[in-house]
C-alpha positions as CSV (number, residue, x, y, z in Angstrom):
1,X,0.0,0.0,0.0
2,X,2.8,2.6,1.0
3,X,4.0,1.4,-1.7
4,X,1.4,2.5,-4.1
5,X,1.0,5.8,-2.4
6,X,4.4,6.8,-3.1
7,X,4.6,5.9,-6.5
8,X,0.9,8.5,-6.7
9,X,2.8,10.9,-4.9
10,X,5.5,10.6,-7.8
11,X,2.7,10.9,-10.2
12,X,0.9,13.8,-8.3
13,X,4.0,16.0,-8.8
14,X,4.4,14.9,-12.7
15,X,1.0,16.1,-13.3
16,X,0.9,19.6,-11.9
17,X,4.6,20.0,-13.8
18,X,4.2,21.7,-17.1
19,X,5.6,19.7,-19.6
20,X,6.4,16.2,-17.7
21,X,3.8,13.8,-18.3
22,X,2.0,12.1,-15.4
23,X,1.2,8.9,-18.0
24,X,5.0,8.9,-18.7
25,X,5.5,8.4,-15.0
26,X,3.0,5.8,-15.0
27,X,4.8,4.0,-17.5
28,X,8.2,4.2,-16.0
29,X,6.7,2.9,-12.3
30,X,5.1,-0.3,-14.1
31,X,1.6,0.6,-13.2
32,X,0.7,2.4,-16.4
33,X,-1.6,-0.7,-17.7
34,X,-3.4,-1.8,-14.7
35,X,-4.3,2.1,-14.0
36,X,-5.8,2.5,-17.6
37,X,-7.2,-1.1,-17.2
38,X,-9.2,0.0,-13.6
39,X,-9.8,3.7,-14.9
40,X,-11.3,2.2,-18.0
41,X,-12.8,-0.8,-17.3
42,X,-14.3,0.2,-13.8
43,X,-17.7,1.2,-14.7
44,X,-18.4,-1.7,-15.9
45,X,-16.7,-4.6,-14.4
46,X,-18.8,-6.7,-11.9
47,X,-19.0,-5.6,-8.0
48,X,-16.0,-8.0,-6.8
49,X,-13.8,-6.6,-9.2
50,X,-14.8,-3.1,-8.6
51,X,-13.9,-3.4,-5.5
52,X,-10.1,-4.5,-6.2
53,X,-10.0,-1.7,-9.2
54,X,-11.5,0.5,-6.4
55,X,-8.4,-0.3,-4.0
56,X,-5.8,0.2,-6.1
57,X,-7.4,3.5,-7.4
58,X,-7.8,5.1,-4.1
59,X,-4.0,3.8,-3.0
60,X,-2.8,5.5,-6.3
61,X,-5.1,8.7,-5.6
62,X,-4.2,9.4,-2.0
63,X,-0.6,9.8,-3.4
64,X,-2.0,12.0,-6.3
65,X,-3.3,14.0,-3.9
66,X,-0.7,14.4,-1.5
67,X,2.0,14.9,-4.5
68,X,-0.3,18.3,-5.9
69,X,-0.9,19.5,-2.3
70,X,2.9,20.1,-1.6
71,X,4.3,20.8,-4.6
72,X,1.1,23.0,-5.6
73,X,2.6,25.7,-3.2
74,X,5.9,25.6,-4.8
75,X,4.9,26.1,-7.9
76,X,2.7,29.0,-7.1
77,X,5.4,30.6,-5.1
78,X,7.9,30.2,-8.5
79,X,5.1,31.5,-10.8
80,X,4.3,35.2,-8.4
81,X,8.1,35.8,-7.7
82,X,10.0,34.3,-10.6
83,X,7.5,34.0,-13.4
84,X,10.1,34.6,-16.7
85,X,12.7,32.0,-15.0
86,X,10.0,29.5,-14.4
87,X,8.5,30.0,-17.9
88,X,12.1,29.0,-18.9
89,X,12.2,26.1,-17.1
90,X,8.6,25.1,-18.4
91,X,9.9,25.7,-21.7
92,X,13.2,23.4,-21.0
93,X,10.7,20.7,-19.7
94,X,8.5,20.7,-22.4
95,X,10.9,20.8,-25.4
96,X,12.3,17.5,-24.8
97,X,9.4,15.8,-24.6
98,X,8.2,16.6,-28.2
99,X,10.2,13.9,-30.1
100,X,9.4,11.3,-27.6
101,X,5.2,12.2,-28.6
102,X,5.9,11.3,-32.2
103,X,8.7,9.1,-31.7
104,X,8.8,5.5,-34.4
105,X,5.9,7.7,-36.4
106,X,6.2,8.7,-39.8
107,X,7.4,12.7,-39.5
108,X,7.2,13.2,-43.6
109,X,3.6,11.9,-43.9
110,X,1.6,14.4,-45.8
111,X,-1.7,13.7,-43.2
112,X,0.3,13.8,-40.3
113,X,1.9,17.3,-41.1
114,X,-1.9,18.0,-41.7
115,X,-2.9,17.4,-38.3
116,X,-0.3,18.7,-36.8
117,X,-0.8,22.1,-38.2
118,X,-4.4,21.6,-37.1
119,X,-3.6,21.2,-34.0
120,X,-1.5,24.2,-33.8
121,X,-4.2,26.1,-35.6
122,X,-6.6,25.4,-32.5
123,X,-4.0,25.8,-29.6
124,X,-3.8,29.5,-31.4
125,X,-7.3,30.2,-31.2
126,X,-7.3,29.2,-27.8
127,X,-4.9,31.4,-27.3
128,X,-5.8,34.1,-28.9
129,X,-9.5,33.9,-27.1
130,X,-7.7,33.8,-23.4
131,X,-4.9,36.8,-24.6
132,X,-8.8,38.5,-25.4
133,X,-11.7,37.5,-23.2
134,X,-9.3,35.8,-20.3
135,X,-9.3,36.7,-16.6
136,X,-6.3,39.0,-16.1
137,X,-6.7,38.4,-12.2
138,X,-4.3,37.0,-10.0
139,X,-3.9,33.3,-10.1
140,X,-6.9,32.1,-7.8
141,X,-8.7,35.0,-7.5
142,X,-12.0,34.1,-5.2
143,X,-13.1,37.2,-6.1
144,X,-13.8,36.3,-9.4
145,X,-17.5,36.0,-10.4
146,X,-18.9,32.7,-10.2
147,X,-20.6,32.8,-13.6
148,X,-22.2,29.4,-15.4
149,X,-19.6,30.2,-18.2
150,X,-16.4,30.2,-16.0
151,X,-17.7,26.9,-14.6
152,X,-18.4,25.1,-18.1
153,X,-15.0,26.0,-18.7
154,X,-13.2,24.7,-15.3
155,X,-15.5,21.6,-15.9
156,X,-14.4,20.8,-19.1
157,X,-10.6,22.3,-18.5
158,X,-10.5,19.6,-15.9
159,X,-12.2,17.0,-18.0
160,X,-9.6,17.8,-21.4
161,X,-6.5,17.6,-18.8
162,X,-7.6,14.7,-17.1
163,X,-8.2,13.5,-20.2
164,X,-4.6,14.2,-21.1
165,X,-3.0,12.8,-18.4
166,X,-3.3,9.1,-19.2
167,X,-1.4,9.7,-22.0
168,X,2.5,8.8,-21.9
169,X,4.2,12.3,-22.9
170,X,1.3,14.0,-22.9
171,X,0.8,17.0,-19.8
172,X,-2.5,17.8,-18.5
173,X,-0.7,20.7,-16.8
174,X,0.4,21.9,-19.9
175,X,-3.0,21.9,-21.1
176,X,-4.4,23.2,-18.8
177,X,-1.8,26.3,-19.2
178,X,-3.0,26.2,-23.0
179,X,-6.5,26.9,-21.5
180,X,-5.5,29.7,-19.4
181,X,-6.9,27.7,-16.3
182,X,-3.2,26.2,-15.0
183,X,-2.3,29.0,-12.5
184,X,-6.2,29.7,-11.5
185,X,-6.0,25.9,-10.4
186,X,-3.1,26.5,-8.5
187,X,-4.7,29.1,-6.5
188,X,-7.6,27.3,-6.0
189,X,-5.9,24.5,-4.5
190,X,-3.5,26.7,-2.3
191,X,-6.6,28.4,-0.4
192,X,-8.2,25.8,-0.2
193,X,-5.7,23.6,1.8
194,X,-4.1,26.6,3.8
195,X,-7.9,27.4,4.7
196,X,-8.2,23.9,6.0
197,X,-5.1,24.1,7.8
198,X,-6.8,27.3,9.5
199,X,-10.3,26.1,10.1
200,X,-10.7,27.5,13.3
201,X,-10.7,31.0,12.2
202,X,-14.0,30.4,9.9
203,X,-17.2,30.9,12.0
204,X,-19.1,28.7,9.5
205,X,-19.8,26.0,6.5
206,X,-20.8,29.9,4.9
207,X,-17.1,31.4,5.9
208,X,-15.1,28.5,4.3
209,X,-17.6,28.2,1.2
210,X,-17.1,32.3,0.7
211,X,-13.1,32.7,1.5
212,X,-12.1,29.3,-0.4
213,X,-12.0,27.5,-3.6
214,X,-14.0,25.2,-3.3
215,X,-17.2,25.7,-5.6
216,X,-14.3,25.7,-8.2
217,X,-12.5,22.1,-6.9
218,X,-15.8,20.8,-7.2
219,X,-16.4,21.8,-10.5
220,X,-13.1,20.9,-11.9
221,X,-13.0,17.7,-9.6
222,X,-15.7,16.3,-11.6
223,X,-15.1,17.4,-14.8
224,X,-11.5,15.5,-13.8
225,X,-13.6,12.2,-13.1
226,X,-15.4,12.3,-16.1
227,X,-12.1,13.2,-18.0
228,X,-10.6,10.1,-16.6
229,X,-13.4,7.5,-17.6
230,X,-14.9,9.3,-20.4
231,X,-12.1,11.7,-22.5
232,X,-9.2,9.0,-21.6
233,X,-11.8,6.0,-23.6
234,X,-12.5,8.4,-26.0
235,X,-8.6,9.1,-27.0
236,X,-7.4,5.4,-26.8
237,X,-9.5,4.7,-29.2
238,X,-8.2,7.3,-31.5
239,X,-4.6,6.1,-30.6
240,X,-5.8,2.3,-31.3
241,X,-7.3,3.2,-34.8
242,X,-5.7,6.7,-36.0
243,X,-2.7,6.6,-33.7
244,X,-0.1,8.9,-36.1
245,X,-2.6,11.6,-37.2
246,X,-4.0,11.9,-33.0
247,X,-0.7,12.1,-31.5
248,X,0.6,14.9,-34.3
249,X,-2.6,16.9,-33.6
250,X,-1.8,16.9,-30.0
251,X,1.8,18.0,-30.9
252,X,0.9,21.2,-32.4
253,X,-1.0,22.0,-29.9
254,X,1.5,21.5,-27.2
255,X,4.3,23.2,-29.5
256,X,2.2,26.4,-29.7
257,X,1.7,26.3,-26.1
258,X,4.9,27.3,-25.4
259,X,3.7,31.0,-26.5
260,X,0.9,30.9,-23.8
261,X,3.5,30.2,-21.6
262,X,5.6,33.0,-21.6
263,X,2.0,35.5,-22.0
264,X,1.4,34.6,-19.1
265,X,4.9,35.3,-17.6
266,X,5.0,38.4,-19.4
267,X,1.2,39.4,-17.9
């Protein structure tokens, strides 16, 4: 079991790192397979089997957990104080990982330089709709307005990066900075915790609901669960039948994204 925790802890901090995928790490710790086999097959599996997928899932997510909660802060900390140095470091991260995306597929493929530019195309839009419409608050702003739109977006910012996440190579993080929501998230999580850690100054359920986060965790905790079962099937089964032309799309997006990452350094 401690086992298992640590190796989600491991996994925890790969996934709120722009750049270093969480799936990778997966991978690497031989428990990529079983993960994808329990996230994907859990629904549906009979009760006794639920209950061993249901095991190892909460084993791997208590590490998960504990992995974002301390390295959240750091991160945070790096972004207010030092935001062009840790852009750079981003960028460092997330260069290297490019080949290994596309790495044994067939680079000079007409179709595949296609969808890569397609990809690139809509990483710009997104871009170019955050650099326009965006929050320009601070990362985690509470004061922000609660509107329906902001929370279709955290929903389905958390589903597209959870989503992104089971993939070896492939950052949630990073998307999740493509979307404009990766330092928001940050925030969120920061008050949220600290706030716990400070409970007795709220005088009520009202207090904590008003100075934390946590309408917004909820939102994007759910739109993470139905990234997981939902987005993850959904993209396997692109990889299974048009693996080249998927994992080229996803490439341009996450070569453009570099450029949302030093925006926002440069905010």
């Amino acid at each position: 079991m401690l086992k298992l925790i640590l190796k989600g802890i491991i996994i925890g901090i790969a996934n709120i790192i722009p750049g270093v995928s969480g799936g990778t790490l997966a991978v690497i710790l031989g428990i990529y397979d079983k993960l994808t086999e329990a996230i994907g097959n859990f629904p549906v599996v009979p009760m006794k089997k639920k209950i061993e997928y249901g095991k190892f899932l909460a084993q791997i997510g208590i590490g998960v957990v504990i992995g974002i909660v301390l390295f959240a802060k750091i991160i945070e900390f790096s972004v207010l104080n030092y935001p062009k140095i840790t852009a750079g470091v981003f960028t460092v991260l997330i260069l290297p990982s490019i080949p290994f995306i596309v790495k044994g597929e067939n680079k000079k493929d007409g179709k595949n330089i296609i969808f890569f530019i397609l990809g690139a195309i809509v990483a710009s839009i997104f871009i170019y709709a955050d650099y326009m419409y965006g929050d320009k608050s601070a990362a985690g702003d509470i004061t922000t307005v609660l509107s329906m739109g902001y929370m279709i977006k955290l929903f389905l910012c958390g589903g597209v990066a959870a989503g992104a996440m089971i993939i070896p190579g492939i950052s949630g993080s990073m998307l999740l900075l493509m979307l404009g929501e990766y330092y928001n998230v940050l925030g969120f999580i920061n008050k949220f915790f600290t706030g716990l850690i400070h409970i007795g100054s709220f005088n009520s359920i009202g207090d904590i609901v008003s100075n934390l986060a946590i309408i917004e965790l909820v939102v994007f905790g759910l739109g993470i669960i139905i990234g997981l079962v939902v987005i993850a099937k959904i993209i396997n089964i692109l990889l299974e039948k048009y693996r080249s032309s998927t994992l080229f799309f996803i490439t341009g997006i996450i070569v453009v994204s570099i450029l949302q990452i030093w925006m926002n350094a440069c905010k």
